[in-house]
Residue frames relative to the residue before (quaternion, step in Angstrom):
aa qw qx qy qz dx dy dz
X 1.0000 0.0000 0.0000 0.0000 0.00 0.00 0.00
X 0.4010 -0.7120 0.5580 0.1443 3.49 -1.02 1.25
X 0.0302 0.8228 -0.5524 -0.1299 3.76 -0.44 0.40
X 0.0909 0.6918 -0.7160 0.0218 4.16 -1.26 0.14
X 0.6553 -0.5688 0.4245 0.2586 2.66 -2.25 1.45
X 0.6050 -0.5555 0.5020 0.2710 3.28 -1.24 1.10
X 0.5430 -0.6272 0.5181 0.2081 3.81 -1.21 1.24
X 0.6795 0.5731 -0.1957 0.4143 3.61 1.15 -0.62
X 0.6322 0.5075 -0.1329 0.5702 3.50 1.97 -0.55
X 0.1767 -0.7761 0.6051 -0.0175 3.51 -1.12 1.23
X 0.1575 0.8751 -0.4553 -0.0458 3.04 -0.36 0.23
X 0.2934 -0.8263 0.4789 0.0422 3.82 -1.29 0.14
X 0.4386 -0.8042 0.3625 0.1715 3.10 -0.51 1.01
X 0.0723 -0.8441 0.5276 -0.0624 3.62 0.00 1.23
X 0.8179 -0.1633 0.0864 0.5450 3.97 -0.18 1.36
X 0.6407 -0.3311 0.2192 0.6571 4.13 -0.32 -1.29
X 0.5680 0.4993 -0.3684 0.5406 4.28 1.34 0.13
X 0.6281 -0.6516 0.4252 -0.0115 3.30 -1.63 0.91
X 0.0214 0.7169 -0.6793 -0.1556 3.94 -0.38 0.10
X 0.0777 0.7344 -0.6709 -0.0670 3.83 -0.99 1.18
X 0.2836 -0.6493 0.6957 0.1182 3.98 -1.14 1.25
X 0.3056 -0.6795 0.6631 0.0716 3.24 -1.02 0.85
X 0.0621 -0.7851 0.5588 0.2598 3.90 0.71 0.23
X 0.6750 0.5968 -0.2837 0.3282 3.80 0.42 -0.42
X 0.7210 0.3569 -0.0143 0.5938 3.24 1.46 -0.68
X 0.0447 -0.8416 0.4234 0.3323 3.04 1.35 -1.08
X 0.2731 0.5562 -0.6571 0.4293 4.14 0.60 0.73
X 0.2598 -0.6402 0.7225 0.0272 2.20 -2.15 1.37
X 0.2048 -0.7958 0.5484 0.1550 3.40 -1.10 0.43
X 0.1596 -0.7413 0.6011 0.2523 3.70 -0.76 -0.06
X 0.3365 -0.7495 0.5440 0.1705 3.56 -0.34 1.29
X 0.4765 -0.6092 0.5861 0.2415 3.81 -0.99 0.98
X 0.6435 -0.4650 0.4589 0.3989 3.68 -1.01 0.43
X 0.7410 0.4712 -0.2830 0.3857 4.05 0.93 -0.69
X 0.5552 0.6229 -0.2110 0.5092 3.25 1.72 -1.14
X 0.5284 0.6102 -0.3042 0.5059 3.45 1.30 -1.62
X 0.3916 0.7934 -0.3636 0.2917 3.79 0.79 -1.09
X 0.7236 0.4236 0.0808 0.5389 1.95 -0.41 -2.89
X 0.6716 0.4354 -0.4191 0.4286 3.74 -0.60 -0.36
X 0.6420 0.5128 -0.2951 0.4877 3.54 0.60 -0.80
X 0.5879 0.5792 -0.3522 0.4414 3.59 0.77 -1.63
X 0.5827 0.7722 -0.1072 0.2296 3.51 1.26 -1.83
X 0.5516 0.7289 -0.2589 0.3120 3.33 1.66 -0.83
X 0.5897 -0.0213 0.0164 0.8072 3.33 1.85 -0.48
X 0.5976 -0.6284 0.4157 0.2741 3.34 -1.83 1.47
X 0.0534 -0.6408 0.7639 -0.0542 3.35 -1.10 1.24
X 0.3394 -0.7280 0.5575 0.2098 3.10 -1.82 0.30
X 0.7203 -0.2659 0.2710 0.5806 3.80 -0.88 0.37
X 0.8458 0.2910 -0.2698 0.3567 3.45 -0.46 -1.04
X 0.4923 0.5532 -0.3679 0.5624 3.87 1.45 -0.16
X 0.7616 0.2960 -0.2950 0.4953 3.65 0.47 -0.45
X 0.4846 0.6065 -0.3846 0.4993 3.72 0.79 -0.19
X 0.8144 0.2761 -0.1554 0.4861 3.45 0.60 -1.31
X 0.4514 0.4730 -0.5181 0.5514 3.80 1.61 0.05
X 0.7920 0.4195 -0.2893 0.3363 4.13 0.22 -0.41
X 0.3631 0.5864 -0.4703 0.5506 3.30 1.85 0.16
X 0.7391 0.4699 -0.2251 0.4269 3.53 0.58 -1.19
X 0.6821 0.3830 -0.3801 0.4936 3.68 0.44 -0.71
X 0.7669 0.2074 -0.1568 0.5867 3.78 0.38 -0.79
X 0.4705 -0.6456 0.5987 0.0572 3.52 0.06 1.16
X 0.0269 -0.7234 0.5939 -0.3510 3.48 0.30 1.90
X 0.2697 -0.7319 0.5742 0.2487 3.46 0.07 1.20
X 0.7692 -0.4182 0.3694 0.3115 3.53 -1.86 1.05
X 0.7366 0.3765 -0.0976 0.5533 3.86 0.46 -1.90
X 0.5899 0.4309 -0.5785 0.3629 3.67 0.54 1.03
X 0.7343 -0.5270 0.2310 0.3602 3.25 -1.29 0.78
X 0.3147 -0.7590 0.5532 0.1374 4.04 -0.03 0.99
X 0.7730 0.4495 -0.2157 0.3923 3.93 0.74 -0.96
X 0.4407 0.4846 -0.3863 0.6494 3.14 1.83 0.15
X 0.7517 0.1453 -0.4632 0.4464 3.85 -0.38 -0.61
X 0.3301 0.7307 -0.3624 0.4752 4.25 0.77 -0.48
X 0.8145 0.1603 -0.1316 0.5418 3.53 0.29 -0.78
X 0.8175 0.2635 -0.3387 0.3840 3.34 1.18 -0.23
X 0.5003 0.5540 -0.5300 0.4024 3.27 1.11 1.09
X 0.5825 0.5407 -0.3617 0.4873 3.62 1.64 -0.29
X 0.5223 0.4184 -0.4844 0.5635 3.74 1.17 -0.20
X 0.7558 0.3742 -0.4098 0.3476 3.82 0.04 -0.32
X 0.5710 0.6008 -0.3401 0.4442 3.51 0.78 -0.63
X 0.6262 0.4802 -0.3560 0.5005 3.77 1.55 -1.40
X 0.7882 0.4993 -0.2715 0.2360 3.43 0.80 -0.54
X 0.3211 0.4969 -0.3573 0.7227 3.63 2.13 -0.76
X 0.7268 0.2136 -0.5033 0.4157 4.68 -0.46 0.13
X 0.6341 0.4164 -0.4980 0.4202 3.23 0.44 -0.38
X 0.7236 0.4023 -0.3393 0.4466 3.72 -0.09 -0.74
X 0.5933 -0.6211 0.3992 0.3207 3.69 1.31 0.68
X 0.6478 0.6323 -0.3926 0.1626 4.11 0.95 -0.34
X 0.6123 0.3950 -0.0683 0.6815 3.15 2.14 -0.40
X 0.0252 -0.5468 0.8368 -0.0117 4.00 -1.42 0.35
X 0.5762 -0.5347 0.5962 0.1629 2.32 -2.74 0.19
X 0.4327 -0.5426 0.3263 0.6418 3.68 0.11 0.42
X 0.6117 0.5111 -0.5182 0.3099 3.79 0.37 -0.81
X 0.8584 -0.2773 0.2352 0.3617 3.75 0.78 -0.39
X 0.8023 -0.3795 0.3207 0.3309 3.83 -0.28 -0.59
X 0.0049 0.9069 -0.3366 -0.2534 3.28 0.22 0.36
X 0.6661 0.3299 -0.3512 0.5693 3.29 1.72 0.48
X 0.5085 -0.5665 0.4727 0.4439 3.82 -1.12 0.07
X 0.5998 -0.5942 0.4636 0.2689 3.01 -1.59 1.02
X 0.4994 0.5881 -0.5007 0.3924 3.55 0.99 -0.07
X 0.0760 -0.7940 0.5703 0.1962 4.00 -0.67 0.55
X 0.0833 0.7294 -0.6725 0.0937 3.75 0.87 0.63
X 0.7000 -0.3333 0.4273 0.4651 3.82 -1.70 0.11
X 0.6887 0.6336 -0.2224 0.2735 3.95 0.68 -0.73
X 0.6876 0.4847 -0.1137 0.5285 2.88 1.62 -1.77
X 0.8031 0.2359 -0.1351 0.5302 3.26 0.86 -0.43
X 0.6956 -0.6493 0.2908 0.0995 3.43 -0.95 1.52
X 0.4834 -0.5910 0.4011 0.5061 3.97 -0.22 -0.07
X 0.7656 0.4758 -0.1346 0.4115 3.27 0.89 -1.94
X 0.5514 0.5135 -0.3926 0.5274 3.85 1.29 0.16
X 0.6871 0.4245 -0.4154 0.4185 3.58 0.55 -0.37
X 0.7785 0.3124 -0.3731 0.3964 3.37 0.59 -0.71
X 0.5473 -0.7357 0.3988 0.0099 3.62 1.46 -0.63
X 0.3825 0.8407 -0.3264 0.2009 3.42 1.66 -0.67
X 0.6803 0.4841 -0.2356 0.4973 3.20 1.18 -1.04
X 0.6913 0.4835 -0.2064 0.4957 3.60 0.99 -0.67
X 0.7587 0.3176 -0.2121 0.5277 3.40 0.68 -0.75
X 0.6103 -0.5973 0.4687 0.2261 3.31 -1.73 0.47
């Protein structure tokens, strides 16, 4: 799966953490310093396993560490920047644009894991 930052989302660099405006929704977020990453990676659509191997490279992560551990924990962040609407797959959205109490999850509003 191919993922990019979401046309509806602004965002701002704040120290090594993020400020993302959702202009559609109006929620802020404060990207964590790892998300901030990923957001960066974000500048053109890459997919999980492109950004995994762009952070092997930037932090020199020796080869014979465990890859399916960072892998899974860049796909648990990415699920979380779609749910809070700041990211899609090029194919589209993975939630509806409707933000009733329904459309939008518990753990996306607050984010805990994503935000700072």
């Amino acid at each position: 799966m191919v993922y990019q930052r979401s046309q509806d989302v602004i965002a701002r660099r704040e120290g090594d953490k993020a400020l993302a405006f959702h202009q559609q929704t109006g929620w802020i977020c404060i990207l964590n310093p790892s998300s901030r990453f990923i957001w960066d990676c974000l500048e053109s659509a890459m997919s999980a396993e492109a950004i995994t191997d762009r952070i092997r490279t930037e932090f020199t992560i020796p080869p014979e560490a465990d890859g399916e551990v960072l892998l899974t924990t860049v796909k648990a962040h990415l699920d979380l920047m779609c749910k809070a609407q700041l990211i899609e797959t090029v194919d589209g959205p993975l939630l509806p644009r409707d933000l009733s109490e329904k459309a939008v999850p518990d753990h996306a509003k607050a984010s805990t894991s994503l935000c700072a």
